[in-house]
C-alpha positions in Angstrom: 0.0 0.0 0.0 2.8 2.7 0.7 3.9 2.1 -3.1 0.3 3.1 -4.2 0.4 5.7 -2.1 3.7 6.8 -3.1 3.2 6.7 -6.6 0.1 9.0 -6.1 1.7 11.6 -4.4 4.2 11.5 -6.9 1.8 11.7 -10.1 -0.2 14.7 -8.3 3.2 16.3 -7.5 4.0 16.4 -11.4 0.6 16.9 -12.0 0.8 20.6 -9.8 3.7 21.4 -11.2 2.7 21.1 -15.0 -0.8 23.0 -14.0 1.4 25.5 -12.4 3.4 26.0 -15.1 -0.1 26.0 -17.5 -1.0 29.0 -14.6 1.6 31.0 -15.5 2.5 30.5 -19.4 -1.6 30.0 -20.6 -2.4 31.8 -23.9 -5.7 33.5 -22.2 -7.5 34.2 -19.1 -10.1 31.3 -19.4 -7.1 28.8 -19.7 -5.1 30.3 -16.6 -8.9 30.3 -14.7 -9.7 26.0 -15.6 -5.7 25.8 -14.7 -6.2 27.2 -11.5 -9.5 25.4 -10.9 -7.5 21.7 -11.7 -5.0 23.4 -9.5 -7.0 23.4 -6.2 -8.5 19.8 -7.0 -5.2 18.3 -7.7 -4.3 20.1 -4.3 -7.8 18.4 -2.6 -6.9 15.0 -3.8 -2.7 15.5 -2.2 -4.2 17.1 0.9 -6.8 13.9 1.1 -4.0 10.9 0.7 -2.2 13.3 3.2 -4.6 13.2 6.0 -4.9 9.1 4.9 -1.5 8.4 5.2 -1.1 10.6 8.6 -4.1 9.1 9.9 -5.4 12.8 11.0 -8.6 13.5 10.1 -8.2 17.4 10.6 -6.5 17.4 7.5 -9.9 16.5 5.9 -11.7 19.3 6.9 -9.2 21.4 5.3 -9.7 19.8 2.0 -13.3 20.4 2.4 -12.8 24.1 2.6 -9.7 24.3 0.0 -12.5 22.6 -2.1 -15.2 25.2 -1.1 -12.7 28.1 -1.7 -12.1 26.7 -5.1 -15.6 26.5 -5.9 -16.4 30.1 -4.9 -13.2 31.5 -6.9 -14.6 29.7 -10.1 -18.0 31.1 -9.4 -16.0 34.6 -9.0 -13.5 34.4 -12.3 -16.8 32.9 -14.3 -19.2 36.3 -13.2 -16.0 38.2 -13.8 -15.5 36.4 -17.5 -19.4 36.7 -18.3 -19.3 40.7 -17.5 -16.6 41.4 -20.0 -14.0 40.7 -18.9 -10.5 42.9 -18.2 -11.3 46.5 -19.9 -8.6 48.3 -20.9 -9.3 51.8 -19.3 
């Protein structure tokens, strides 16, 4: 079971870094906005096999409210995206 776990924390370790990079190189603001939104599940999921492999539940109720952050910044950047936009005043 530590291999599993292992090789999870190892694929969503790449898989941060690669959205990260997506974050900061992404051809337009809806790209860099989906990026950030995979970003904060991919950090969910770590912060879950975290509070598995620690056996400290705690840790769970932080990735219910990382996840419930995430959700409300998506519902932000999507009003933002639907009213126009950035304007360039």
């Amino acid at each position: 079971m530590s291999t599993v776990i292992m090789l999870s924390l190892v694929l969503m370790s790449l898989a941060l870094c690669l959205t990260f990079v997506r974050l900061f190189r992404g051809p337009s603001l809806p790209d860099r906005v989906v990026a950030l939104e995979l970003f904060s599940s991919i950090l969910v999921g770590f912060i879950g096999v975290v509070a598995i492999v620690s056996d400290v539940p705690s840790l769970l109720d932080v990735a219910i409210v990382m996840a419930l952050m995430a959700f409300m910044a998506a519902i932000g950047f999507a009003r933002f995206l639907e009213r126009g936009g950035p304007r360039d005043d």
